[in-house]
N, C-alpha and C positions, 0 to 999 in steps of 0.2 A: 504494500500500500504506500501511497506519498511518492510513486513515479513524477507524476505530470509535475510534483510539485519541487522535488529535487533535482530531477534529471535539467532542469534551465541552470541549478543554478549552481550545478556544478560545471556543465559544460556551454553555458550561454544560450541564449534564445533562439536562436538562428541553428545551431544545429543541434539542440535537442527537437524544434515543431521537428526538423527533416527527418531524424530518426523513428520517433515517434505515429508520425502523420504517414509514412512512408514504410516502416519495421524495416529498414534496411540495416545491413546485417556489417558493422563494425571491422577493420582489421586491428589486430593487437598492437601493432606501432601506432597504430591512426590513434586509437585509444588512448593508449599512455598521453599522447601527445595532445589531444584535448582534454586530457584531467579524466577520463572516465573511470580507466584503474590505473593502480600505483606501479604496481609490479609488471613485467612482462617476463614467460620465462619458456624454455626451450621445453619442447612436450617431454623429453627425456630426464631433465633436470626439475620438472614440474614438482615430483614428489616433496623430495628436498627445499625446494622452494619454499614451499607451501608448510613445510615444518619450520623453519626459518620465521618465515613473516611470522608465525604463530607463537613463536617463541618473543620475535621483537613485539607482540602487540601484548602477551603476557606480562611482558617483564617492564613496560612501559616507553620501552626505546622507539618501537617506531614512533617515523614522525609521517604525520597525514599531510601528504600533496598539499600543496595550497597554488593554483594557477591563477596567476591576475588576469583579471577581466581584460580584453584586448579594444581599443578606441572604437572598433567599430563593434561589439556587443556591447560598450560603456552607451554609444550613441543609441543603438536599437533600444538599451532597453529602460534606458534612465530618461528618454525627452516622447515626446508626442508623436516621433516616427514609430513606437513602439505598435499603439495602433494601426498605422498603417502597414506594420508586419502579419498583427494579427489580418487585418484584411484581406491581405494578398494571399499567406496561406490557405484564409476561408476559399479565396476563387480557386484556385490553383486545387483545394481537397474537392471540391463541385464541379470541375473540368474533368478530373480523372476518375471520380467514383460514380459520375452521373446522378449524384443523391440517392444511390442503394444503398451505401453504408453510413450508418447513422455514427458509426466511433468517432471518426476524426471531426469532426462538429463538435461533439461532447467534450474531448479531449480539449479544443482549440478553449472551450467556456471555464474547462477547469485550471487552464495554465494562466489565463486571464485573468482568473478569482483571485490567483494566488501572489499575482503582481498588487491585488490592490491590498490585501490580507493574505497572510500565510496563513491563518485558522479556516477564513470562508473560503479558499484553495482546498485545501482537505474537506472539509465538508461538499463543495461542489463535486469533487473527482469520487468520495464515498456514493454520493448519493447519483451522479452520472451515472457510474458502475451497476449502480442498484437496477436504474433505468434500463441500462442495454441486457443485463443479463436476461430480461424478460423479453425483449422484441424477438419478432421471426425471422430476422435477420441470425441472431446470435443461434437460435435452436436449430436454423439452416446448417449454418458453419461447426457446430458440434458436433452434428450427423454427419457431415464429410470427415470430421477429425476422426471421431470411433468409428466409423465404418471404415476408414484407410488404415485404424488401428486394426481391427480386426482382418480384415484380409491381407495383414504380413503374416498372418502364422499361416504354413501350410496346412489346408482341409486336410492332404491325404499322409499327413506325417513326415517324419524324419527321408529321405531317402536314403536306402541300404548303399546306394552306390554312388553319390554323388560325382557332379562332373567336373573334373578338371581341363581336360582337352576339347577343344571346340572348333568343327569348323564350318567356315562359312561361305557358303556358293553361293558367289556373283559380289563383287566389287566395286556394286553402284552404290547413289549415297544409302539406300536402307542398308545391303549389307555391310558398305563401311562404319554407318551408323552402330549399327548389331557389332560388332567388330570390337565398337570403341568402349560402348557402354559394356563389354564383355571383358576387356584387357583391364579396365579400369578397376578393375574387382580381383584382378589376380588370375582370370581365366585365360587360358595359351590357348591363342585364335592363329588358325591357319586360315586364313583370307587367300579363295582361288578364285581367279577368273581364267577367260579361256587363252587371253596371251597376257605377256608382260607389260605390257603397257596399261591396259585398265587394272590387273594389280597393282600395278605399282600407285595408280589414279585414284585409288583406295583406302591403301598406305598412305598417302598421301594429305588425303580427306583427314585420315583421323589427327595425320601431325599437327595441320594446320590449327585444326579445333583445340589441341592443347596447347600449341604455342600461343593462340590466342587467352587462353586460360593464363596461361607462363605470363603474356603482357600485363594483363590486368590481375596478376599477380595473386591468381586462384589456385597456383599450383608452382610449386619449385620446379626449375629446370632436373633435378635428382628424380620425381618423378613423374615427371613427363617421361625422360628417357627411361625410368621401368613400364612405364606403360608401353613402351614403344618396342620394347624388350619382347613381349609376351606378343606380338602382332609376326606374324610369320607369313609374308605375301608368297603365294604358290600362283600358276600356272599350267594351264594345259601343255602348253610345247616345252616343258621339261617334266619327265617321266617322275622325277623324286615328288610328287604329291602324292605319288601312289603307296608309296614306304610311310609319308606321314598320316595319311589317313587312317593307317591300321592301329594308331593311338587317338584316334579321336572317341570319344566318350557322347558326345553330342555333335549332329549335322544339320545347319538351317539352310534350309535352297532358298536364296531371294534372287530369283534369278524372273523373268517376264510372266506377266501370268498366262503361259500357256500349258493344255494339260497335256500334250503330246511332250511339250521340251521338260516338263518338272516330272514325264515318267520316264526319260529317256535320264537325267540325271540322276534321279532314282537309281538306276536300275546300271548307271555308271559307280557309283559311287560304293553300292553296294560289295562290289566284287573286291573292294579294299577295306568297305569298313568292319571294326570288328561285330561280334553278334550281338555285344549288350549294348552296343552306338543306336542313339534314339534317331530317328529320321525326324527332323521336324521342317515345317511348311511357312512359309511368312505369305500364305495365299491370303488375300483378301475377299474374294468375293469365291472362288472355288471349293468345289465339294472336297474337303480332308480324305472322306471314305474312299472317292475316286480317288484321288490322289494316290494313298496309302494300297491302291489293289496293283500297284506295278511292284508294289515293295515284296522281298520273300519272305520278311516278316514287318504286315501290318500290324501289330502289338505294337511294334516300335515307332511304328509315327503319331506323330500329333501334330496340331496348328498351334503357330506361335504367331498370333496378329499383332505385331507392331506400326505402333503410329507414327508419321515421320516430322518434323525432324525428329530422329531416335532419341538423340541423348538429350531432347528437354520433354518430349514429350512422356508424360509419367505412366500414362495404360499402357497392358498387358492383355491381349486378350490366349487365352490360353484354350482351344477349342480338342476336345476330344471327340473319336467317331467310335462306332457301335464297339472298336475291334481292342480299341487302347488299353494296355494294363495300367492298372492302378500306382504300380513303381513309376511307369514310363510318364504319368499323369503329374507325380509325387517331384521327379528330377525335374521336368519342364517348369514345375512352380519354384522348385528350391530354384531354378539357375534366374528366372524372372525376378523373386525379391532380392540374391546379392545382386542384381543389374543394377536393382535399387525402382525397381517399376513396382504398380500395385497389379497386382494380378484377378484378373475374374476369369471363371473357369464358362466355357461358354460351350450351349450342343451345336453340332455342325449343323448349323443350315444356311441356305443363301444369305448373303451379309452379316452373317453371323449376329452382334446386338447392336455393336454404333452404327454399321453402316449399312442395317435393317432399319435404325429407326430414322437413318438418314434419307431412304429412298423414298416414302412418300413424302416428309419435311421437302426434297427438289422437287416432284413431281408437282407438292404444291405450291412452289415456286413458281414454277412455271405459269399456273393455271391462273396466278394472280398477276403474271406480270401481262398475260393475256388479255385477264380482264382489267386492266387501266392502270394497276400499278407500277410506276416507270420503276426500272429498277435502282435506280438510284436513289427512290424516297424508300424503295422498300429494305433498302440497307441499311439506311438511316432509323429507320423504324425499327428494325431487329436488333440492333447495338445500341439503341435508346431504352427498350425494353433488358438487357442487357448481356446478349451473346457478346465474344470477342469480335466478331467478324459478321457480316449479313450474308445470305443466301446466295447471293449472287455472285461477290468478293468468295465464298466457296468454293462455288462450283469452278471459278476462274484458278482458283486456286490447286484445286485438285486437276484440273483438265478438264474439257467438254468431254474430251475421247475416253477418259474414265469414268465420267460422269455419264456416259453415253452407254458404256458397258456395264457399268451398274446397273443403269435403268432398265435396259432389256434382262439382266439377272434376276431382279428382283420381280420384273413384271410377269413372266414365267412363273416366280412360286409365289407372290401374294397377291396374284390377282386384281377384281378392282380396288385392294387396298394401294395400290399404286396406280390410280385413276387421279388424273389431275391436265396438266398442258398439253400440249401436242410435242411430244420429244422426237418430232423430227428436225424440230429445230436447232436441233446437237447436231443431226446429220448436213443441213444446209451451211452452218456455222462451220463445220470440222470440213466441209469440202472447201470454203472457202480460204483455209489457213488461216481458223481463227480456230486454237485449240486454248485459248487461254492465255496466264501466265507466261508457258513454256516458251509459246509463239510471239509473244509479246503482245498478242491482243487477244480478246476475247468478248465479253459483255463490257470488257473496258480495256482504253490505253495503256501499257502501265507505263510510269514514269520511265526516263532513260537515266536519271542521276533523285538523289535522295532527298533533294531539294526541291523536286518537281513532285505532283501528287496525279493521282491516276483519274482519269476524266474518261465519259464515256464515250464510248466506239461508237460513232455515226452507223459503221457498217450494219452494226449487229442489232441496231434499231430498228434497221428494215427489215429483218425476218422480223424480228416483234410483230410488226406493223402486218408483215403477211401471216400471220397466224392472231390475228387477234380477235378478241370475241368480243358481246359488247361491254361496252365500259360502266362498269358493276358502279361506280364512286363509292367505293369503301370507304372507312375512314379506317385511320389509322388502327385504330382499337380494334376493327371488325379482321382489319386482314392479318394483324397480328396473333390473335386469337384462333385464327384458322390455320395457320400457317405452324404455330408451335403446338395445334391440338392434333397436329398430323403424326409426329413428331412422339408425342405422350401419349398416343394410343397403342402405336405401338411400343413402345415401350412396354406398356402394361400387358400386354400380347406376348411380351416375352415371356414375362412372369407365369402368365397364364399357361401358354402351350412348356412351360419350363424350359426355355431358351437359356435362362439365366435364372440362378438359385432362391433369391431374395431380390425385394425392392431396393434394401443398401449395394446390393449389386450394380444395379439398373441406373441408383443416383449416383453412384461413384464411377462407374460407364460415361456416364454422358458426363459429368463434368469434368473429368480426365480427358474423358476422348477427342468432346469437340466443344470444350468449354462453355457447355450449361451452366448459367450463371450461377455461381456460391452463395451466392447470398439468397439464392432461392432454394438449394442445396438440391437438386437433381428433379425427375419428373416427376416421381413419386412423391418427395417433400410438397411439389406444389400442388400436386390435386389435395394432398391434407391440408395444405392453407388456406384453398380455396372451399372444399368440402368435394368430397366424391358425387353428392348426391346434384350439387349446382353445378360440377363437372361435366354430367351426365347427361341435365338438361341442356346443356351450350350446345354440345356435340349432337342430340337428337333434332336440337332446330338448327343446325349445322345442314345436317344430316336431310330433313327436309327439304331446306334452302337450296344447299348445294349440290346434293347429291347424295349416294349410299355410300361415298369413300369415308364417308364423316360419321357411319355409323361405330356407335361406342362398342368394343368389347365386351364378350359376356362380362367378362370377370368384372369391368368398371362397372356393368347395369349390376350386377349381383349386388358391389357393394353401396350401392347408389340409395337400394332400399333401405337398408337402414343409417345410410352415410357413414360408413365405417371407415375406418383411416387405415394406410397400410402400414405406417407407423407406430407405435406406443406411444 
């Protein structure tokens, strides 16, 4: 207790709001150096240390830091600019939080208090605190805390064999990603592609990300070069990958998603590796079971769905088929939390859960940008309501050409639950070499330097324009609602057919996955905020209005009668 109210005025105003306002995370020189702690000490010497100081505070000898205030926190916080500090924070905390988080508000009134009175300081920050612990904002953010608690412990136990040797086919960024976040833990990655040149483009990929770490001084150059240790770039046109592979313990193919090429690597791979080596899949939209029937022992595969960029991106989707052993189950989870990912164990079906609940959330993309929402306001409208990114900035993101492949995936096994635009206009846009991002255009420009911002593609307004139906005048409310209940149904569909184990699954999915807002704390938290049973009706006269894709799952009408939560 007494944060808000000491931390200014040990280390001045100006960068205790920024810590504070921001929880950014301190280096141990920066520290010392702004009076935060006294001592700094080598992690090896820490022990010692730490009996030291405890003896000098025993015995009366230490003497406690005293840092003089510096002219410019004398000026911020001693004259009437003081206010105009708190000002600028208040904008600058409503700029970036869009007013979903109620703390840094609270925080900014108790540091305030405490300038005018250091008693009514404390008493504000008590009784702040009192305040937030009760909003839904906070029971949001607690749910993603224990629910990320709970799924580090492995469901299926200890593994009898855990894996030390790892390798990884294809040495583009997902498998250099898989690569890095695998070295970085102590696991020996054999990184292959089919010549020396894209391994080495690999190898490569991961230096660079830790020399970038090394810059901004997130990691010593001592291990960077262990992590670089443990990376073993192999190739097809020299036969010794074949001698390392018979030590490999674990094998992920990220290699295109094709099922002719990932059973033709299978089925390569196999004749080196040893028997207890897991096969695993980084498929995203492909069936695991097909997969795994080129294998001579399907036990041994499973899916490992990583989201890319790998190493910031925190889910794991971890997909077992009818064939997988329970050990083989047991290792894929143990080697997913030392990566340091949160793992959900997920059944094989198309899209498996993010990017099942992602296919009708595009389909209804589309079908609003058809009926009059420009896509630019409807970006605007999803990152106001508060995803990281809108529908559109997505699909751009991901590719039209994957976003194209999805959509026919998905529309084969969920039917009219992927009833929404007319997705030929992936096909007209991808002939036109407009794939996106990758292409440089897509439903938008993207900028050419970082200074420039991305505006939208004249081109890609005229397919709109040729597919358009008529112009619904949504309002913002109406298309958002429709758009994210596309989105939350299935979800709950997951639940339902047991796609995925639990609702803490489902909200720790989507907000890992594809940044469902936290402070709403996944899909599940929100139909309890909202009530299942008011849920139920949105979607039924959704469902009217719109169409049958808007019709609610059993499982939401079941709980709808007596409004039951999925939570406790």
């Amino acid at each position: 207790a007494g944060g808000t109210q000491r931390l200014p005025r040990l280390v001045g105003l100006q960068a205790s709001l920024d810590m504070m306002l921001t929880g950014k995370n301190i280096k141990p020189d920066k520290a010392k150096k702004m009076g935060l702690v006294d001592q700094v000490a080598d992690p090896f010497a820490l022990e010692n240390a730490a009996i030291e100081m405890a003896e000098s505070l025993a015995s009366g000898k230490a003497k406690k830091s005293k840092k003089a205030k510096s002219l410019l926190n004398r000026v911020l916080e001693d004259t009437p600019l003081r206010s105009v500090v708190f000002q600028k924070a208040g904008e600058m905390v409503a700029k970036k939080t869009g007013g979903h988080y109620p703390a840094p508000k609270l925080i900014l009134e108790a540091v305030q208090a405490g300038y005018q009175s250091t008693s009514q300081g404390y008493e504000v920050e008590a009784s702040n605190f009192g305040k937030l612990g009760m909003t839904v904002e906070a029971k949001a953010l607690m749910s993603i805390f224990f629910g990320q608690t709970q799924l580090k412990k492995n469901r299926y136990g200890k593994p009898s064999n855990p894996v030390k040797n790892m390798a990884v086919i294809g040495a583009g960024l997902m498998g250099a990603g898989i690569a890095q976040v695998s070295a970085s833990k102590g696991i020996r990655v054999l990184l292959k592609d089919r010549d020396a040149v894209a391994a080495a483009k690999g190898e490569d990929y991961v230096r660079k990300n830790l020399d970038d770490r090394v810059k901004k001084r997130r990691m010593t150059v001592y291990d960077r070069d262990t992590i670089m240790a443990n990376v073993v770039p192999l190739h097809d046109q020299d036969d010794v990958w074949k001698r390392h592979m018979s030590h490999a313990d674990l094998a992920i193919e990220a290699v295109f998603e094709d099922m002719a090429l990932k059973h033709k690597v299978i089925k390569d791979l196999e004749q080196y590796l040893p028997e207890h080596c897991i096969v695993a899949t980084n498929t995203s939209a492909l069936s695991v079971a097909e997969i795994a029937s080129a294998s001579k022992r399907p036990e041994n595969v499973i899916g490992m769905h990583y989201f890319s960029p790998v190493p910031q991106m925190p889910l794991l989707e971890i997909i077992r088929h009818d064939k997988t052993s329970d050990e083989v189950a047991a290792r894929a989870v143990d080697v997913g939390l030392r990566q340091g990912k949160t793992c959900i164990v997920v059944k094989d079906v198309p899209g498996f859960y993010v990017n099942r609940c992602l296919g009708p959330y595009i389909a209804e993309t589309l079908a609003l940008v058809e009926s009059g929402v420009e896509p630019e306001r409807l970006d605007k409208m999803i990152t106001k309501w508060g995803l990281p990114v809108g529908p559109i900035t997505l699909a751009d993101e991901v590719g039209l050409d994957v976003a194209k492949h999805v959509n026919h995936t998905l529309t084969a096994a969920l039917g009219v639950r992927m009833k929404g635009g007319n997705p030929a206009i992936f096909d007209d846009m991808i002939n036109a070499g407009m794939l996106g991002k990758k292409s440089g255009k897509g439903f938008f420009i993207q900028p050419k330097s970082k200074k420039e911002k991305k505006t939208i593609n004249p081109e890609a307004l005229t397919f709109v324009r040729k597919y358009a139906q008529a112009d619904l005048k949504l309002t913002d409310e109406e298309a958002t609602d429709r758009l994210v209940s596309r989105f939350v149904n299935e979800a709950i569909l997951c639940v339902q057919d047991e796609i995925i184990a639990t609702p803490t699954e489902g909200d720790i999915g989507a907000v890992f996955g594809i940044g469902f807002p936290p402070f709403i704390g996944g899909p599940f938290q929100f139909v309890d905020r909202i009530g299942s049973q008011k849920y139920n009706d949105m979607m039924l006269r959704f469902a009217d209005k719109y169409g049958e894709q808007f019709t609610p799952c059993q499982l939401l009408q079941d709980m709808a009668k007596t409004n039951k939560k999925f939570h406790n």
